[in-house]
KENU-418043 format. One record per atom (N, C-alpha, C): residue in one letter; x, y, z; atom name. Coordinates in pm, whole numbers. Example, Ala and Ser with C-alpha at 12.3 -4.5 7.8 and 13.67 -1.06 7.14 Angstrom:
REM residues 2
type, px, py, pz, atom
a, 1319, -569, 780, N
a, 1230, -450, 780, CA
a, 1320, -330, 780, C
s, 1285, -225, 708, N
s, 1367, -106, 714, CA
s, 1290, 3, 787, C
This chain:
REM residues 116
type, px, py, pz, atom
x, -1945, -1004, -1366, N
x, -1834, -1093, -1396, CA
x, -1721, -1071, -1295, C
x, -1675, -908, -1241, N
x, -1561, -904, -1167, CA
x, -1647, -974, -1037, C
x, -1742, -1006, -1010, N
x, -1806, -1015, -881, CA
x, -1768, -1149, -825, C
x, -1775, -1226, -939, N
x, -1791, -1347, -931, CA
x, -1632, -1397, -913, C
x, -1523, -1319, -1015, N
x, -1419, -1345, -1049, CA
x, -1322, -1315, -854, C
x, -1388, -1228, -821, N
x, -1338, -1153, -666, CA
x, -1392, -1291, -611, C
x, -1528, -1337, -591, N
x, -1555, -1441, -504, CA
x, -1478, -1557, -512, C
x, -1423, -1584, -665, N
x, -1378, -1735, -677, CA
x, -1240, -1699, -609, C
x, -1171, -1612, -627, N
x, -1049, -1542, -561, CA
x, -1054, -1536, -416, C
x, -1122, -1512, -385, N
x, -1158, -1510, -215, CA
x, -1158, -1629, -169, C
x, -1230, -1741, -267, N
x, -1267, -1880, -186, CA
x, -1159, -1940, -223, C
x, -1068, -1911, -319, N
x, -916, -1983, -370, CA
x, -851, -1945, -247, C
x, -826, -1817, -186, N
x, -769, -1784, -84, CA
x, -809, -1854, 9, C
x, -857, -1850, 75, N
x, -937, -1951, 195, CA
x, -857, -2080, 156, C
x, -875, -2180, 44, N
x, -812, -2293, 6, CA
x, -692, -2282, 71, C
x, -585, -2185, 48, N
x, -472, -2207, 34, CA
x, -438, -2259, 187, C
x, -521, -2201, 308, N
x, -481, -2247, 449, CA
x, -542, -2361, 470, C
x, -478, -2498, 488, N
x, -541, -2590, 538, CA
x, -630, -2603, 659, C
x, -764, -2642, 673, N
x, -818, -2644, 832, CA
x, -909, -2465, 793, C
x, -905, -2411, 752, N
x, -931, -2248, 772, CA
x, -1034, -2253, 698, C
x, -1023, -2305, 561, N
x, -1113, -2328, 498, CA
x, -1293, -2384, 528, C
x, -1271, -2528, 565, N
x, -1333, -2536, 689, CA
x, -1381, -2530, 814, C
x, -1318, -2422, 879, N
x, -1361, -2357, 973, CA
x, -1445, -2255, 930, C
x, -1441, -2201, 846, N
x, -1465, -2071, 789, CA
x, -1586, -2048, 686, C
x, -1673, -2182, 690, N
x, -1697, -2221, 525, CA
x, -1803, -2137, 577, C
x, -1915, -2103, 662, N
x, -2025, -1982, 676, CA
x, -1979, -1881, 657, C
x, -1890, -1818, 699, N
x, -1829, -1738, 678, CA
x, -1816, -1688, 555, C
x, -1739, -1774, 465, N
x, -1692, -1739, 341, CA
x, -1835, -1799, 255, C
x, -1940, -1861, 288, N
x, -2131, -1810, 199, CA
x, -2126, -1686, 249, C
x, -2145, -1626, 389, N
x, -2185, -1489, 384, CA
x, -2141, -1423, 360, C
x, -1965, -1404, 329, N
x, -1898, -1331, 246, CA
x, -1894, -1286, 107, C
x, -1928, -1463, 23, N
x, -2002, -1447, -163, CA
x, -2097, -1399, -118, C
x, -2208, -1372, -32, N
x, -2340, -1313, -70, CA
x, -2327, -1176, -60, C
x, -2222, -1135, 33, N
x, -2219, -984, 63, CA
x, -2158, -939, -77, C
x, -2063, -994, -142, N
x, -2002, -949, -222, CA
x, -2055, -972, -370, C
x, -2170, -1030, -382, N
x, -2313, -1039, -425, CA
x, -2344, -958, -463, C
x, -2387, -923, -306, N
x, -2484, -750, -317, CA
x, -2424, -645, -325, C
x, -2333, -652, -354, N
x, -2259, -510, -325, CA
x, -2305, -407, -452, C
x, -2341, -309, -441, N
x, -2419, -259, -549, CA
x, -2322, -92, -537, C
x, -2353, -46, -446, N
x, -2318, 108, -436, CA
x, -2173, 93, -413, C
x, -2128, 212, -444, N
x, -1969, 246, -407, CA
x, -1941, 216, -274, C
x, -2031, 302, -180, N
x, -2041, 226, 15, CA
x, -1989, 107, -3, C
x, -2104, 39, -62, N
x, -2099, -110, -38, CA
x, -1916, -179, -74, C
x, -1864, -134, -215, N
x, -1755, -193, -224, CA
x, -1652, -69, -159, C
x, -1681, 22, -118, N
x, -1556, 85, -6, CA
x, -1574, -2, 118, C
x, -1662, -41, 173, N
x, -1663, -109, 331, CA
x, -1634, -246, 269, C
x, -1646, -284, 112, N
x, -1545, -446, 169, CA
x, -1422, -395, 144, C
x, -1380, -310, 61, N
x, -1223, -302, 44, CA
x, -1169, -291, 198, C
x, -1226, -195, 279, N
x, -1175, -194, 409, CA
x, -1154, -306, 462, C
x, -1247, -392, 459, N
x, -1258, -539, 513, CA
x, -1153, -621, 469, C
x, -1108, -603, 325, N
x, -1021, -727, 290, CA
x, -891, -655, 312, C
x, -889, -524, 317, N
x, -758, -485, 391, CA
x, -727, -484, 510, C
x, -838, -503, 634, N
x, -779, -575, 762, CA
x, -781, -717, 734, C
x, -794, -784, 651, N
x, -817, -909, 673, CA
x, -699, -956, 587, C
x, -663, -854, 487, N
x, -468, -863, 447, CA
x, -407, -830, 574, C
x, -436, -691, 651, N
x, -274, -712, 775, CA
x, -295, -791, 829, C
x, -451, -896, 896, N
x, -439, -1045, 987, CA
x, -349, -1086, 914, C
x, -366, -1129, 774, N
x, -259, -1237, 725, CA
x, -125, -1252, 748, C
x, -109, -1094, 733, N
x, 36, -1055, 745, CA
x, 104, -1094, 863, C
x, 18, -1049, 977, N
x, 48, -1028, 1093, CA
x, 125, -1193, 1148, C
x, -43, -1303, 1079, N
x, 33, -1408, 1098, CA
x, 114, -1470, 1012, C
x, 138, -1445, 917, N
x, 248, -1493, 849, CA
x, 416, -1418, 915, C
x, 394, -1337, 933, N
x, 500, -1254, 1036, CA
x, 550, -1338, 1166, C
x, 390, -1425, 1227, N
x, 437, -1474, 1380, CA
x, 496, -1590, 1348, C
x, 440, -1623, 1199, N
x, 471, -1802, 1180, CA
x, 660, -1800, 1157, C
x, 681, -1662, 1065, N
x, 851, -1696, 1027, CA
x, 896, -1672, 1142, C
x, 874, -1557, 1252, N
x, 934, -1571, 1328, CA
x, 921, -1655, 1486, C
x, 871, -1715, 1486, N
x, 839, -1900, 1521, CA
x, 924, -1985, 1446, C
x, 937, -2005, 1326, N
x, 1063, -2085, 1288, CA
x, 1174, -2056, 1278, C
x, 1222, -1982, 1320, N
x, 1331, -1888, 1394, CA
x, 1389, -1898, 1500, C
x, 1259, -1954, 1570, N
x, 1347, -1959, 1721, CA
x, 1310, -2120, 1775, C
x, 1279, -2230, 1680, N
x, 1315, -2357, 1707, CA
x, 1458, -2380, 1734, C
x, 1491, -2405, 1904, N
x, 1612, -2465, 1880, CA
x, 1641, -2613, 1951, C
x, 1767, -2640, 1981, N
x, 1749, -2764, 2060, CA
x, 1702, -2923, 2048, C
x, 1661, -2987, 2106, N
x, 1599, -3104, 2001, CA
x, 1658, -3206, 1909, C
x, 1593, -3290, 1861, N
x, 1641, -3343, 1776, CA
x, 1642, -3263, 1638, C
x, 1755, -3305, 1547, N
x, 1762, -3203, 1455, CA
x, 1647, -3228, 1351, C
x, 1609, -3344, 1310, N
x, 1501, -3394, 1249, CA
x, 1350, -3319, 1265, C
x, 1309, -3285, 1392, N
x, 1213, -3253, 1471, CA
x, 1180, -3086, 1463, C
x, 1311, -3032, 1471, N
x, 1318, -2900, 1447, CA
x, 1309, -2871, 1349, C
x, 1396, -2972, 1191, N
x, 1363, -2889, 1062, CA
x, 1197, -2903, 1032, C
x, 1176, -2991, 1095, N
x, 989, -3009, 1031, CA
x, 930, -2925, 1069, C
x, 929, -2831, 1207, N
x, 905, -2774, 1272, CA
x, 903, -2626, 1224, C
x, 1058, -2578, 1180, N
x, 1121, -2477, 1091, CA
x, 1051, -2502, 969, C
x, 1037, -2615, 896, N
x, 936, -2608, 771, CA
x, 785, -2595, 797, C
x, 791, -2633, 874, N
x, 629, -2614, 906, CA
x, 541, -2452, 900, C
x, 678, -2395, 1010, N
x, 594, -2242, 997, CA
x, 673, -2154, 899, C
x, 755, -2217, 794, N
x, 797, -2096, 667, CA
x, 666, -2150, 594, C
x, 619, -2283, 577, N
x, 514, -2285, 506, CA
x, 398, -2204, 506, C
x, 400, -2226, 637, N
x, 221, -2166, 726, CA
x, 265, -1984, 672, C
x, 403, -1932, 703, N
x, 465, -1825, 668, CA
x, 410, -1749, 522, C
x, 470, -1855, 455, N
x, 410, -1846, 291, CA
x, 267, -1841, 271, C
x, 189, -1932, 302, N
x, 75, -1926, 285, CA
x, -18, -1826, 346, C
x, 4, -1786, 423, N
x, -50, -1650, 501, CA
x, -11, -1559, 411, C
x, 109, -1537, 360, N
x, 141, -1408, 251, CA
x, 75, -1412, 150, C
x, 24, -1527, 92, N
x, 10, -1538, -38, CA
x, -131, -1494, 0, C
x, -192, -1544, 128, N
x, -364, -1507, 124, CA
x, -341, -1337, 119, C
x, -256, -1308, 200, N
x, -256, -1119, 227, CA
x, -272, -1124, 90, C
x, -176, -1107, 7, N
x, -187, -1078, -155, CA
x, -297, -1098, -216, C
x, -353, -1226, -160, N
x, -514, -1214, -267, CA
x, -609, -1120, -146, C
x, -636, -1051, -87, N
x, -715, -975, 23, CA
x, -673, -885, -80, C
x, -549, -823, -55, N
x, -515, -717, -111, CA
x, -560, -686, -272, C
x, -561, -809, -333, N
x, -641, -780, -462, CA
x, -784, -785, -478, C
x, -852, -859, -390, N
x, -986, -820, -362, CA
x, -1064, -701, -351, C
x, -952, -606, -181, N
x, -955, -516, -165, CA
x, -960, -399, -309, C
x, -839, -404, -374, N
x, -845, -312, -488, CA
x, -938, -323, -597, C
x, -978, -446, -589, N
x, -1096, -458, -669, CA
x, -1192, -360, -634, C
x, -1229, -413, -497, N
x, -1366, -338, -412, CA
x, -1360, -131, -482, C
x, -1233, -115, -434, N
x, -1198, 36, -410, CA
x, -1185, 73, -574, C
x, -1154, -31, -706, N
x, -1185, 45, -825, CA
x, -1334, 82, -838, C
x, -1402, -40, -790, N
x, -1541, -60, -788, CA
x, -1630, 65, -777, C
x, -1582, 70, -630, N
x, -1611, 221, -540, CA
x, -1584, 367, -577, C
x, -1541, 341, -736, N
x, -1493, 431, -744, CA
x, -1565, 493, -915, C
x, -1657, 404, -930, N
x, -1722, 406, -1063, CA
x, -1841, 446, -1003, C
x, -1908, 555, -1097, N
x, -2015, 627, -1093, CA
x, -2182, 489, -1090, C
x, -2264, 519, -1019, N
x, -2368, 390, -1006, CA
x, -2430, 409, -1156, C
């Protein structure tokens, strides 16, 4: 049940970035299948690792996106706020995926942490 509950969480995450989703969609089958199989503690310590680099990517870009709308200047003013909204959005949504990685992750590592 948590297996399934982590996968639908994972593929909600993915949702939240427009375009990523679909780029990504092999990706995220061979990801439900890995997280499938995950049987031994190994198995859910090496995804927790996984969804915790794959929380600091998020971070990292949610980090480049605010500070990208930061330094729109110049322009028409119209052009720039869309611009400035554009990457607090992209901003947000990158955080919010870190946060679900990060709960994935802790999933994995309670997992990993129960006797087989």
């Amino acid at each position: 049940m948590r297996k399934r509950i982590a996968a639908a969480v994972f593929v909600g995450a993915l949702a939240l970035t427009p375009g990523l989703a679909s780029a990504q969609e092999s990706d995220a089958s061979l990801e439900e299948l890995i997280v499938n199989m995950a049987h031994t503690p190994a198995d859910h310590a090496a995804l927790a690792k996984y969804y915790r680099q794959k929380a600091t990517e998020a971070r990292a870009e949610a980090s480049s996106h605010e500070s990208m709308s930061r330094s729109y200047g110049g322009g028409k003013m119209a052009q720039r706020q869309q611009m400035e909204d554009h990457c607090k959005k992209l901003s947000t949504q990158n955080a919010a995926m870190a946060a679900e990685y990060e709960a994935l992750a802790k999933l994995h590592e309670e997992d990993a942490k129960k006797p087989q």
